[in-house]
Structure formats: structure tokens, C-alpha cells
N, C-alpha and C positions, 0 to 999 in steps of 0.2 A: 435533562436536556434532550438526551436521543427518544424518550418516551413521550416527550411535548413537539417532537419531530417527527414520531412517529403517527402521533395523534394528528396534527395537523395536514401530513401529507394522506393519510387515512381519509381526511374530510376534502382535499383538494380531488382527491381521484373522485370521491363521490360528488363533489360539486361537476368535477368535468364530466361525468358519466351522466349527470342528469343535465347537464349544458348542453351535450351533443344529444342527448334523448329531443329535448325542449328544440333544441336546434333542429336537426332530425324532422321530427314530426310537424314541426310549423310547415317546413320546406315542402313536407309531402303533403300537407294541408293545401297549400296553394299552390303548390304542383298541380294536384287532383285537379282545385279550383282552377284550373287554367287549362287545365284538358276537357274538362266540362265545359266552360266558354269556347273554346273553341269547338266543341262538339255540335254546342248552341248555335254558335255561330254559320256554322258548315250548314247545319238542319236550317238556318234560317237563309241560308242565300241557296240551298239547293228546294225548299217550299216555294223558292220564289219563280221558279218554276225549273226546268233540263237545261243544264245549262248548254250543252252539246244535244243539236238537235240531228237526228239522222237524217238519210234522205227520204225514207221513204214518209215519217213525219210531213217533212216540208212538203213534200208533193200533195200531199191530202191536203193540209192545209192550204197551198196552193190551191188548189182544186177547190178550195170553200171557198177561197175569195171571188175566184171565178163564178163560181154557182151564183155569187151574189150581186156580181156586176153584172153579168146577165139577167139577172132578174131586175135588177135594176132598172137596165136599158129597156128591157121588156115591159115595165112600169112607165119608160117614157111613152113607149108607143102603143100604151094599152088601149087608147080606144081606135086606134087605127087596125094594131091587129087582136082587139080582143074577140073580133065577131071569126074573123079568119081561124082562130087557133081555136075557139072553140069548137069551129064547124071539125077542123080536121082531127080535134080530139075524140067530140063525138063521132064523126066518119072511123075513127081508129076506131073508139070503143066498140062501132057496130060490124067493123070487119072484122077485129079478132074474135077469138073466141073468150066464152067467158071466166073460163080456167086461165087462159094468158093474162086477162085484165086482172082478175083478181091476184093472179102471181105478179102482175108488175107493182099490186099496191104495197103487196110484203117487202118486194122488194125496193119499194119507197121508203115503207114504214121503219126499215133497218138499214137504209143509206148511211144515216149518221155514224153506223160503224168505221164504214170504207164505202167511200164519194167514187172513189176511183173504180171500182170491185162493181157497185150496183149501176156507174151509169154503163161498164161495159154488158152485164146482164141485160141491160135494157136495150141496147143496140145489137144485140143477140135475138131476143124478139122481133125485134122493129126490123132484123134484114128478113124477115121472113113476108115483110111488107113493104115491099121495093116500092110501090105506086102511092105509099104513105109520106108526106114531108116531113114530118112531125120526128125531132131531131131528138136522142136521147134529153139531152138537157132541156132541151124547153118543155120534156114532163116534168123534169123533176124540178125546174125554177118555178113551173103551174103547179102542179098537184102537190112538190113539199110541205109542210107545213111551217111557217116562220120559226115558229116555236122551237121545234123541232132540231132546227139544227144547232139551237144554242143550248135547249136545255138538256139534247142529248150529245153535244161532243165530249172526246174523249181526251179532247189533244190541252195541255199548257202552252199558251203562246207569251213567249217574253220579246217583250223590241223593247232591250236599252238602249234611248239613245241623251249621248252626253251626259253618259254615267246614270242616268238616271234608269229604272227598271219599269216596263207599263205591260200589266202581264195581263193575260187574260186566262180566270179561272174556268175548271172542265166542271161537267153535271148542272149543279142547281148553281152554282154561282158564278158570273163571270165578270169581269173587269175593266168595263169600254174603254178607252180609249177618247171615242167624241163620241156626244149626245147631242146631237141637232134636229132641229124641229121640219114642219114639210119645207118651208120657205128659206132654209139654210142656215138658221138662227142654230149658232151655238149655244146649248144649252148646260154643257158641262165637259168637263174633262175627268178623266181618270176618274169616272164612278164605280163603282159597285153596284152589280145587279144580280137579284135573288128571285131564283122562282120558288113557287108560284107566287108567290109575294115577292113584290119590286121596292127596294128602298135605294136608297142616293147615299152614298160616302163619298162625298167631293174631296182630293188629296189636291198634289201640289197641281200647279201649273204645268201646262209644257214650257218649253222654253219658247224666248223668243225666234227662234229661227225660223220657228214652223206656219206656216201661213197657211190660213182655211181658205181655198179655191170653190169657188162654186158653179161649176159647168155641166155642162146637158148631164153628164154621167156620174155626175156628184161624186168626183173620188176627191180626194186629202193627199196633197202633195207634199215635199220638204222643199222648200223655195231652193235653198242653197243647192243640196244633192240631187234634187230633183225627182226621189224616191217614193214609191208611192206607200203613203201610213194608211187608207180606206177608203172602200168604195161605199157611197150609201143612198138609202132614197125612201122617202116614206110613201107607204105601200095603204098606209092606213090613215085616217087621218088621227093626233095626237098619238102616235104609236113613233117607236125609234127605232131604229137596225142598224146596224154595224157589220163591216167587215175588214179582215184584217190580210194585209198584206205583206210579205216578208222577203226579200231578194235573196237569193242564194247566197251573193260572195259577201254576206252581210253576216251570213251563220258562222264563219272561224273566228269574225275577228269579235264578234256580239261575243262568242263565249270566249276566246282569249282576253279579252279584257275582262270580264265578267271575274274571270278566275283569280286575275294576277290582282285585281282592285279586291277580292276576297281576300287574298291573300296576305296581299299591303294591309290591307286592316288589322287582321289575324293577329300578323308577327307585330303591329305597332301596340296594340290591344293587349298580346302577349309581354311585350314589352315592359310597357306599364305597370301590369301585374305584376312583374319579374322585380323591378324596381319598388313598386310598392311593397313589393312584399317582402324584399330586402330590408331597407327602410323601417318596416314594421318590425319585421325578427330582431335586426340590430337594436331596437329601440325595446324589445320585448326581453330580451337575452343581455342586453348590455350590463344591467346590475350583475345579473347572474357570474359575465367574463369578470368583473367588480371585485363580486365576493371571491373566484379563483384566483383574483390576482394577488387577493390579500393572504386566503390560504397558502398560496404560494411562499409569502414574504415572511409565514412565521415556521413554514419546514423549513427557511432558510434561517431560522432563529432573526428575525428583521420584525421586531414586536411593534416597532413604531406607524406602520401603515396600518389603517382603518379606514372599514366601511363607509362611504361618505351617504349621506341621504337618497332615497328613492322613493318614486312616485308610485311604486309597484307598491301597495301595503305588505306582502307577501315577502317580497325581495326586504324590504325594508327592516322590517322583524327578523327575520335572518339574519341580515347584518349587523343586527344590534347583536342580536346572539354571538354572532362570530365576532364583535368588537369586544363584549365582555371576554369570551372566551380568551381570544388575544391577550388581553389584560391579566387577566389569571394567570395565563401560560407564562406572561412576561415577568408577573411577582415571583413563580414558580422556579421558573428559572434563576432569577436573581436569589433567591433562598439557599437554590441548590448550587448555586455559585461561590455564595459566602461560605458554605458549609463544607464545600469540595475547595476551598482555597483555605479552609480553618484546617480540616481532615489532612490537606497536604502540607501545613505549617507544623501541624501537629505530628505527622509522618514524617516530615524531614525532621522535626527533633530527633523525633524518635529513633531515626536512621542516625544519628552520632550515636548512638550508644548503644542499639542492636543494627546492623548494616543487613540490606534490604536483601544484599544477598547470601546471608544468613539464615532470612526467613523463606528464602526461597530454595533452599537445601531443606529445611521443614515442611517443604512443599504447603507453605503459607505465604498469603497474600499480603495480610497487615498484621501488624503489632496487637490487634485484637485479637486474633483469632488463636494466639500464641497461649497454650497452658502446659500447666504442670505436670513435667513427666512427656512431651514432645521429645522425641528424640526418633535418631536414624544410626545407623552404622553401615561407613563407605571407607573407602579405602579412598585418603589425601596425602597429599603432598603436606609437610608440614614447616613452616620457618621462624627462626628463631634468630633477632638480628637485636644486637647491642653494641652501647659507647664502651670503647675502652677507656678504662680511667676515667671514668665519668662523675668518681665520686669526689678526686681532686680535684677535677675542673670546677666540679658546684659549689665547692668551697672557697672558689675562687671570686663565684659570683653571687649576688645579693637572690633572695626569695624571688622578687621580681623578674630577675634576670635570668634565673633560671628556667621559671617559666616559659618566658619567649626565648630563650635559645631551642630548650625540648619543644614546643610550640611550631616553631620556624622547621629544626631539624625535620619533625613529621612529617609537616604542609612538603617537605620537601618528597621524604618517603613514599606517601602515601597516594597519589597519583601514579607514581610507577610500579604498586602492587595491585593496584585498579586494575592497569593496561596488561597487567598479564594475566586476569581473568581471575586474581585473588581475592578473598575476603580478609579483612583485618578484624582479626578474633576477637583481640583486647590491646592496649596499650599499658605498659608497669615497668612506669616511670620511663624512664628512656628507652626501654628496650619494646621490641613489636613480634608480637606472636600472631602469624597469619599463617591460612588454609587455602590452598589448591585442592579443590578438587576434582580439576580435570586432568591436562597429564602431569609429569614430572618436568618437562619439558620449560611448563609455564614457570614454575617454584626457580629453576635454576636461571633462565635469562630475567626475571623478576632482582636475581639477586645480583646479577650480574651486573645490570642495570643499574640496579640501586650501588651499587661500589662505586660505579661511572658518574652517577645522579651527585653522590659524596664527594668527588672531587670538584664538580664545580659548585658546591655547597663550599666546600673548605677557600676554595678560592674568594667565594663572598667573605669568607670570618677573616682568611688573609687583608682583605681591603679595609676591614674594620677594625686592624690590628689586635685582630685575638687569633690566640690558639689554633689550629688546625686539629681535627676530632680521628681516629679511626675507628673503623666499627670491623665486627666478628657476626659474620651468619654462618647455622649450620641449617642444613637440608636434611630430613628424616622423613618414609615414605613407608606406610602401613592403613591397615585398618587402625578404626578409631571409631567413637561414639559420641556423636553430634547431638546436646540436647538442652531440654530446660532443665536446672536444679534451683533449690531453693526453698521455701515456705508460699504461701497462701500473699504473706504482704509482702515477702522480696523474692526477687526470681532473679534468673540470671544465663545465660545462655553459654557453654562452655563445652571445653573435648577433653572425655577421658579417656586414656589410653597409652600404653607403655611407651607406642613411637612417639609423643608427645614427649617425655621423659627424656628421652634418645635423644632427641633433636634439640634439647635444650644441654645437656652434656655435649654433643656435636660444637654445640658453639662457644662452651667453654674451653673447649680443647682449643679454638682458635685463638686464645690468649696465652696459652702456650707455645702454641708451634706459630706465632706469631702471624699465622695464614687470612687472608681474608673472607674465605669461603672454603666450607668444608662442606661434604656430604655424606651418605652411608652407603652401604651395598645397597639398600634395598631400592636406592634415589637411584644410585648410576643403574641399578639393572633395568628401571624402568622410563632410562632417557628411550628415544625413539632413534639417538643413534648419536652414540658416545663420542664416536670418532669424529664429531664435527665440534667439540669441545676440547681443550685442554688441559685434560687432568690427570693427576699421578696418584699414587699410593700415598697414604702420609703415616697409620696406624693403625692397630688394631684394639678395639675398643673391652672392656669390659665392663660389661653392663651389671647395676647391684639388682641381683634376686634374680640374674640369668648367667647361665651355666656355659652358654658359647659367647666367643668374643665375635664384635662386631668390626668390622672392616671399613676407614674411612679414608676417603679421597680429596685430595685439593684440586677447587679450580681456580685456575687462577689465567681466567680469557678476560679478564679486568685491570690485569697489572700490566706495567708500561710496556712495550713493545721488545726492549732489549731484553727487559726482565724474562717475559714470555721466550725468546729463542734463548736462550739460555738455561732456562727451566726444560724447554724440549730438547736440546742437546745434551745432558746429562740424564734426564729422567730415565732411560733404561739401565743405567748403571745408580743408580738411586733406589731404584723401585728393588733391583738384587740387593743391593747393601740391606735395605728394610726388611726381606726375607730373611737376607743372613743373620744377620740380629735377630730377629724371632727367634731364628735356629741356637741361639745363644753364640754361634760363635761371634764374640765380640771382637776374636783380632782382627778377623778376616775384614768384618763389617768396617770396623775400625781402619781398615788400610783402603776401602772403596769410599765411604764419608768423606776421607784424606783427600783423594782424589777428586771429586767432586767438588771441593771446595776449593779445590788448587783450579779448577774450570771457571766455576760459580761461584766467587769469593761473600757471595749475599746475599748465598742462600742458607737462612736462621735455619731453618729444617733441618739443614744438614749439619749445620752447627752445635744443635740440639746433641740429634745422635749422635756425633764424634766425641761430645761429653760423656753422652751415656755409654758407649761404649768405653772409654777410658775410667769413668767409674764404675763399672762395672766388671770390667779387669783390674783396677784396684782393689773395689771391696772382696774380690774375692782369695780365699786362701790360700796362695798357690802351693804347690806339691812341693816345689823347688826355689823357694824365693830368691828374687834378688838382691847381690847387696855387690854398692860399689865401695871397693876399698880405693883412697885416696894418700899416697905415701911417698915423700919424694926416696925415702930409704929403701934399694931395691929388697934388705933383705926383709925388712918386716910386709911387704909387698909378695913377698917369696910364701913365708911364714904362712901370713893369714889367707893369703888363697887356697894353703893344703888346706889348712886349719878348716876351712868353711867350705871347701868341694867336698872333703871327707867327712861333711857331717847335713849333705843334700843342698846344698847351700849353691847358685847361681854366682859365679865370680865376675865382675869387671875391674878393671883396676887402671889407674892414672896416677903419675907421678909429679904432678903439679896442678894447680888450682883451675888454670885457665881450658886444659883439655877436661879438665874432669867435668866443667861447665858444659860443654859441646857435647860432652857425653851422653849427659844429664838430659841433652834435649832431645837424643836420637832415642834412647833407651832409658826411660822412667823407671827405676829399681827401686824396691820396693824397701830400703835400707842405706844409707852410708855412713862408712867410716873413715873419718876426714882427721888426717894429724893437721898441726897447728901450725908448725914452723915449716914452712915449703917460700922455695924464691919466688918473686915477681906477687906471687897472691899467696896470701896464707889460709892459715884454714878457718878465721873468724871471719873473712872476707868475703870466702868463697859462702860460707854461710849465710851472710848478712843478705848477698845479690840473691841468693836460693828464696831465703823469707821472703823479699819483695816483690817476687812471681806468683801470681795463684794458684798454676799447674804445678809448683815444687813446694810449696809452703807446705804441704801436708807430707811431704817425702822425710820422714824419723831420719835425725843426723847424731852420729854418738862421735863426740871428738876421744880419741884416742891417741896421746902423746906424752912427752918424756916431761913435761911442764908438771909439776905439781903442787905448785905454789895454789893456797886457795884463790890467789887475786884471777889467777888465769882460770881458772874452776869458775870461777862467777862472772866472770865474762865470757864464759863458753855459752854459760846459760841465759847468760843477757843477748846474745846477738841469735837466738833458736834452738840450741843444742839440747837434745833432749835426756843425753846421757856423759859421763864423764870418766874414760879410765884412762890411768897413767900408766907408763911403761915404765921397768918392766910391767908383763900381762900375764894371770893366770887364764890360760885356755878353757877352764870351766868356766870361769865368770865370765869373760867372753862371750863363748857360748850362748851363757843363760840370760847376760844381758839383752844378745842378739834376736833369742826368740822370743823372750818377753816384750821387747818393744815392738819387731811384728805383729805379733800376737793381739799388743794393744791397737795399732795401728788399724788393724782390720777390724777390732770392734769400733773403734772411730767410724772408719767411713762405714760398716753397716749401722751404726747410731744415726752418723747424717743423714743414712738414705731415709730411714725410718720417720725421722724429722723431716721429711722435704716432703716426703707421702702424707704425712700430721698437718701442714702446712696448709698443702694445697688443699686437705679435706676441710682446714679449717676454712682458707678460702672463698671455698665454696658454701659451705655451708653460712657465713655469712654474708657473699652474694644473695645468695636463695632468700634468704632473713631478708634482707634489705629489699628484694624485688616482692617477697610477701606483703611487707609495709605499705611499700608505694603502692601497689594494687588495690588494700583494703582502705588507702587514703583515697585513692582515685573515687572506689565505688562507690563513698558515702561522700 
């Protein structure tokens, strides 16, 4: 999908790159073409003649029209003064000399430059001939030559009038205005005439405003304005002449309008263009916006839009391309869809039975990439959490039922070892073995968590009327070796390493000291900061195939609120008692437990130890044992207190049944001897309550009395007695009775202990057995 987005926005940029090129380059195409038109255009209204005429211009010309209405009028009265003007031209030519005449023809012959410049020359001469009439201009209206002045002027003459342009061209071509015959017949307008060859281009009309006048002086009026357009006269017979006339205050406003009506055209001309060529580009380009629009809509993964048809062949064949393309890209994708929705059905399997961030401590991606012999070594967090009594419970419930209560239990676990950034290793059978491997920190409110999670779990099985469950996690925190083992056809992802070991003992000790959460040293050293937890001392561990003991602590920031201040108010006198003990002194330890529990009446920990220390001081052999003698006779009471100080012997003594009891409880002796016949309680009595306590059942009782009857013999032995003399006593048998049932007594309780250590190994060891099972059932 990202590679069919990339392809497609790839072809979008190069569609837009060649869109704005095409775009671009049209724009400057008829740009150009529009600055050429009006180029053209300018060249063609500035050929049509200056538009801005100066002054000195107008005055020559002025000055030709004049030359010509003179000559004109001279033309009226030619035969009245043609005898007069030529007497006095010839009188001139015979008064001057012939170097002046010949300089006045030059300066005839080159009039046409400058009218104004040659008739002053002329009247330069002529004052040198004051008694001559003979006027500059009537030389040069006589001896000019017609020709002459048209086919040699210099000047463009333009009279637009009513928008219209009537110009007259300089040298060989010029541009009448009127052509009229001698008699005043209009012959033409706005002709063309070419020397030396004469041809006729008749153009438009004038308008009608303009009215042909025909008077002595033959000039061309404008009826309305009353402006004169030509003076004329024919001088020859079928021959034409013109001349043109031009007003002054006619020059700003002739070229002011001339410019702005140039102009007006220009920009509407312009216009056009602009619009046209708008019009054209969009109509030229539009496929072109088409196909980016569609490239657009498949980097947007939008496969459904296509090219629709174009009259462009060019554009059109493209779009086909880009609609197949589309098409492809669109099966492509869907391909890559199923297969990326297969691959993540397939991964999420995958993920129940290796978790994903398992294979990301592999620093692997997918369950493919996964082989034999993968492995790392980090130092984690390690947890080991189990049902107690889970194996009675399940025998409680059916195959199916077991299922979903373990089932249920998990779904319940297992989001809150998520949320503390754990992985869950494996599941076997009830119990959960999961990896921290960020800090310690996470393992311990994970587990905390999960105690809390269990109480309103327990509260669902209460509503369902079943059972309430407890669970044991312990916390152990080490390097370790994260990897694949296995064969070629079964693999398996797993952690080997001693703190693994550790932390699964951790959490069997919590079924001893009945604790909900336990951890090790190596867990508390590596909290980020202990003192915002609540934890005590509980043990010290001994680990098998390691030579130093390990050190474990309870937390217990998950038990009930009163529990919790109760646990902190004795814990420093707790935490001493658990050294002293270490230290072996059991009494000492033994009289702070005391204490403790006289505060804490519920706390099993401390209940724990106060046993051990009292068996502990039992099984051992004292130097000096004790023994209470029990005798209401003060003198056998006399007697056997020598009898047993003088031979290391610990003496208590009571002379009736009821103190001996009381006694019994302050001071557990290691021995008594209880006569039979005493008031109020006798000594089968006193016996009989002794066996029915569990702290004195084990306390050896020799009845010693004056009874000798076998009947009282066999009921000594019937209600606990473990030995029987009559009185009189020999002081040796005494004696050896005394220390041979000590003697026994202490092999007793180091037999128990021995048995309770067999016990728990056994225990354990078929825990272990049973959670091996369930594991190898799980995996296959």
C-alpha cells in the first residue's frame, strides 16, 4: 500500500510538473502573441502617419497650403496678370545678375525641403531690388514646378476626422483627400497617388458632414465646423492638385484621440486574446488537471475514480494508462490486504503462545524470523505467582470447570501484568511465570496489583457461591538467558537461569509463612526506592547448590488497611526477633514473637516463629533440664528436689494439680512427675487436660505414687503416662528413669523435626511433578 502511494504520488508530481510546464509555456505563447499584436498594432497606427505633430511641421505645411492657394488664385487671374508677371519676371531676370537667377532656381529647385527657409532666401535677394514688385511667393507659385511639391515632400499629413484617418503619404506616394476635375466635379476621395506612375485606390467615403463648396478660390470647407480640408484649382487641363490644410488647436485633440481610440482597441484586442487564450489553455490542460486529479485520488488510496474520455488523443491514451494502472494498483492492494490481514490473524495466533514482546527482547519482528539458538542475556525481574490449594479446589470441579475457572482466573491476571510492561513467559496450569525486564519497580506493583485484581475476582466466585481462591507470588531479580530451545520441528522460547529457581522457592515459602508477596534481596536492592513500599524481613533462604543464604522480604501494601498499620507498628521489633533467631538465641527471640503477637494477634509470621522457637528449645538437649515435681506430700517434694538439683536437674514443684497446671503454662519443663492421689485434681486428671493441649502433649509424665495396684498402673497408662513408679523409690531407678525418658523425648522431637523437613521436601517435590505435567500437557 505505502509503495502504490508512493508510485502514484511519484506520477502526480510529474503530471503537475508537466501541467504547469504545458500551462506555463501556452501562457507565454500568447503572451508573446499578444505583445506582437500589439507591437503590430502600435507600427500600424504610428505608419499611419505622427501622431503628434510639432510646430515647426505644421508651419511648413501650413506654408504649403498657402503656396497653393496662391497659386490657385493666381490661376484665377492668369490672364489678366499673366502678361504683367511675366514682364516683371523678365524685368527681374534682366536686372539681376545671372549668378542670382541662377541661385534663385537652386533655391527653388530644393524648396521642397523647407517652404519657410527658401522663400526667406528669396526675399533676401529680391530686397536688393527695392523697384522690383515681384513678391518672394509669386516666384515660387510661377516658376515651382507642380510636381515638385508632391513628389518631393517630406512631411505625413494625417486629418482624422470622425475617427476616421485620411493621411497623406511623403516622396513617391501620396494620399488625396479630393480629386476634382477643372469644372469642380468630384472625382474621388481618399485616393492614392504614385509617381511617376499614377494609379487610383478609391477607400471609404468621407462622411456626410463634409460639403464640397465650389467658389472663386476653390477651397473644401467642413459645413458644420467650418474648417477648411483644401484649397484647389486646375492649372492644367485633365491634371488634379490638391492641397491640404490643417488648424492648429485641431493638432492635440487629432493626436489625443488618435492615441486613446489606439489604445481602446489595443486593451479590448488585448482582451480577447487574454480570454481566448484562457478558454484555449483550460480546454488544452483540462484533461491534463483530469489525470492529476485521479493521481491524486489513488496516493489517497481512492482506486475508484477514472480517467473519463478526451478528445485530446494524446491526453486520452494516457488515461487509459493511468486507469489500467489504477486498476492494478487497486487488485494490488486488495492482495496486499488479505495477506496483511492473513499475516496479522496469523501473528495474533501466534502472539498466545509466543507474546510479541518476547520476540522483541529477541530484538525480532515476527514469529518468522525466530530460530534456533536465538537467545540474549539481561538482567529481569522475575514472577512466579500460584493458587493455593488449587489441587483440592479442582477436585472439587468437573474437567470443564476447571478449565474456565483457570481460564477466567488469567483473563483476570493477565492484563495487569501487561500494564506493568511484563511479558507472560508461560502458563503451568494455574500458576504464571512472567519477565520484567525493565525495572524492579514494575514486577512489584504488577504483583501488588494482581492481589488487589484477586480480591475483586474472589468477590465474583463469592456471588457465584463458590470458594474464594488465595494466591502466593514471589519476586526474584538477576541475570538470566532469554532464548529459543528445542529441535529443528519443536522450538520453544524459555529462561534459563538460577534467579528463575529462586523465584519460584520465593513463592513457595509463601505457603508457609502464609504471606501474600514475597521478594529477595536482590528485588528490594533494586526497588528505586523501598521506603515508599511496605516491607519487613520474613527469612533467610537457602538456596540448593549455593553456599550463601538468601534474604526474603514481605510486602504486604495489598492487605487490608488495619492489617497494613499493625504490620508497621510491630515490624521493628519483628525484624530484631528474626535476627535473634538467626543468632539462635531462641529464648530471647522467643519472648519478642511473644510480644508481637500480644500487639498483632494475626500475624501467622510471627506465629510461625514462636513455634519455632519453642521447638527449637525443646528439641534441644538442655545442660540442666527441667522437671516439675507435682506432690501434695511436702516431704517427698523435699526428697526429690535434692534428689534431682544434686544430680543437674532444674526443679519446679506444686503441691496440687490445679497450680501445677498454671505452672505448666508459664514454664514448659522438659519432664514431670505427677503423684496420683492430690485433693481437688488428682494426678490422672491433671494428665488427662495436659494430653488434650498440643503445647503439653509432648511434655514425658512419669506418675509416681504409693498406688500399686496393677489397675491404677494401666490407667496411668491409659490417660498418657509414660512411666510408672511406686513408692517406696529407689533413687537410682529414679534417676535412670528420669534421664532415659528425657533422653527419649529429645530424640522424639529431633525425629519430628527431621519428618517435617522430609515433608515439606516431599511437598515440593510433588508440586514441581504436578506443575512439570501440566506444562507438558499445555505444550502439546
Amino acid at each position: 500500500m505505502q509503495a502504490a502511494a508512493e508510485y502514484s504520488l511519484m506520477l502526480m508530481r510529474l503530471l503537475r510538473s508537466f501541467w504547469y510546464s504545458v500551462r506555463g509555456r501556452l501562457m507565454l505563447y500568447f503572451f508573446t502573441l499578444s505583445l506582437v499584436l500589439i507591437a503590430v498594432m502600435t507600427v500600424i497606427l504610428l505608419n499611419q502617419g505622427n501622431l503628434i505633430l510639432n510646430k515647426s511641421t505644421y508651419n511648413q505645411l501650413q506654408h504649403l497650403a498657402e503656396l497653393h492657394s496662391i497659386y490657385f488664385e493666381n490661376l484665377l487671374r492668369q490672364q489678366q496678370q499673366q502678361l504683367q508677371w511675366a514682364a516683371e519676371t523678365t524685368a527681374l531676370k534682366q536686372a539681376i545678375s545671372t549668378e542670382e537667377w541662377e541661385e534663385m532656381q537652386q533655391i527653388l529647385n530644393h524648396s521642397s525641403q523647407n517652404f519657410t527657409s527658401a522663400s526667406a532666401q528669396l526675399q533676401l535677394i529680391l530686397k536688393k531690388y527695392p523697384e522690383t514688385p515681384v513678391s518672394a511667393n509669386h516666384i515660387m507659385a510661377f516658376l515651382l514646378p507642380t510636381d515638385s511639391i508632391f513628389t518631393h515632400s517630406q512631411f505625413i499629413v494625417q486629418l482624422p476626422y470622425l475617427y476616421q484617418t485620411m493621411p497623406v503619404y511623403q516622396e513617391q506616394e501620396i494620399v488625396a483627400v479630393l480629386a476634382v476635375r477643372i469644372n469642380g466635379e468630384l472625382l474621388a476621395r481618399n485616393l492614392s497617388l504614385s509617381f511617376p506612375k499614377t494609379h487610383f485606390h478609391l477607400q471609404q467615403n468621407l462622411p456626410e458632414s463634409v460639403n464640397f463648396i465650389n467658389e472663386k478660390i476653390y477651397r473644401t470647407k467642413d459645413a458644420k465646423k467650418g474648417e477648411l480640408l483644401s484649397s484647389w484649382h486646375p492649372f492644367m487641363q485633365n491634371r488634379l492638385l490638391l492641397s491640404v490644410s490643417i488648424p492648429v488647436e485641431a493638432i492635440p485633440y487629432l493626436s489625443l484621440n488618435i492615441i486613446i481610440i489606439g489604445i481602446a482597441i489595443t486593451l479590448v484586442i488585448l482582451i480577447l486574446i487574454m480570454l481566448f487564450s484562457y478558454r484555449l489553455i483550460e480546454r488544452l490542460i483540462s484533461p491534463l488537471s483530469d489525470l492529476m486529479n485521479v493521481a491524486r485520488h489513488i496516493g489517497n488510496g481512492q482506486f475508484s475514480q477514472h480517467f473519463q474520455h478526451s478528445q485530446l488523443k494524446e491526453f486520452d491514451q494516457l488515461g487509459v494508462v493511468l486507469n489500467q494502472m489504477s486498476n492494478r494498483l487497486q487488485q494490488m492492494v486488495h492482495d496486499l490486504e488479505q495477506q496483511v490481514q492473513e499475516r496479522t490473524i496469523l501473528s495474533q495466533a501466534y502472539e498466545r503462545f509466543v507474546p510479541r514482546q518476547f520476540l522483541k527482547l529477541l530484538d525480532k519482528n515476527s514469529i518468522t524470523e525466530v530460530k534456533l539458538g536465538d537467545q540474549i542475556e539481561k538482567e529481569m525481574t522475575i514472577l512466579f505467582s500460584d493458587i493455593r490449594d488449587f489441587t483440592q479446589l479442582s477436585e472439587m470441579l468437573t474437567p470443564q470447570d476447571n478449565f474456565d475457572f483457570i481460564n477466567s482466573y488469567l483473563s483476570a491476571m493477565e492484563p495487569v501484568i501487561y500494564q506493568h510492561s511484563g511479558v507472560i513467559d508461560k502458563y503451568i496450569g494455574d500458576a504464571i511465570m512472567a519477565l520484567f525486564p525493565g525495572s524492579a519497580d514494575d514486577a512489584v506493583q504488577a504483583a501488588i496489583d494482581m492481589i488487589k485484581c484477586l480480591q475483586k475476582f474472589n468477590a465474583q466466585l463469592i456471588q457465584q457461591d463458590k470458594p474464594a481462591i488465595k494466591i502466593g507470588i514471589g519476586l526474584n531479580t538477576g541475570e538470566l538467558m532469554l532464548g529459543i530451545v528445542g529441535g529443528e520441528n519443536r522450538m520453544d522460547g524459555t529462561v534459563i537461569a538460577d534467579v528463575v529457581n529462586l523465584a519460584s522457592r520465593v513463592e513457595d515459602l509463601t505457603k508457609i509463612y502464609g504471606s501474600s508477596l514475597l521478594i529477595t534481596t536482590e528485588t528490594y536492592l533494586k526497588l528505586a526506592a523501598p521506603q515508599h513500599y511496605h516491607i519487613r524481613l520474613i527469612d533467610a533462604v537457602q538456596v540448593k547448590g549455593k553456599s550463601q543464604t538468601v534474604t526474603v522480604y514481605e510486602v504486604y501494601d495489598a492487605d487490608a488497611p488495619d492489617v497494613v498499620a499493625l504490620k508497621d507498628e510491630t515490624r521493628e521489633d519483628f525484624e530484631v526477633a528474626i535476627m535473634i533467631y538467626e543468632n539462635d538465641d531462641f529464648e530471647e527471640a522467643r519472648v519478642l514473637f511473644h510480644d508481637v503477637l500480644t500487639r498483632n494477634p494475626a500475624d501467622q509470621v510471627a506465629k510461625i516463629y514462636l513455634d519455632r522457637c519453642n521447638e527449637s528449645l525443646s528439641a534441644l538437649m538442655p545442660a540442666m533440664p527441667t522437671v516439675l515435681i507435682v506432690d501434695d506430700t511436702p516431704f517427698a517434694l523435699t526428697t526429690l528436689s535434692e534428689l534431682l538439683s544434686n544430680n543437674g536437674y532444674q526443679v519446679l514443684t506444686a503441691d496440687n494439680g490445679l497450680d501445677a497446671l498454671q505452672l505448666i503454662e508459664s514454664h514448659r519443663p522438659h519432664l514431670i512427675l505427677l503423684d496420683v492421689m492430690m485433693p481437688e485434681v488428682d494426678g490422672f486428671e491433671v494428665c488427662r487436660r495436659l494430653q488434650l493441649q498440643a503445647h503439653t502433649r509432648q511434655i514425658p509424665i512419669i506418675f509416681i505414687t504409693a498406688l500399686s495396684e496393677t489397675g491404677s498402673k494401666v490407667k496411668g497408662f491409659q490417660v498418657g503416662g509414660v512411666d510408672y513408679i511406686t513408692k517406696p523409690f529407689e533413687v537410682e531407678e529414679v534417676l535412670a528413669r528420669i534421664k532415659t525418658h528425657v533422653s527419649i523425648r529429645h530424640l522424639c522431637q529431633q525425629l519430628e523435626q527431621k519428618n517435617r523437613t522430609l515433608e515439606l521436601d516431599r511437598k515440593e517435590l510433588l508440586e514441581r511433578l504436578r506443575l512439570y505435567k501440566t506444562e507438558r500437557k499445555i505444550s502439546f
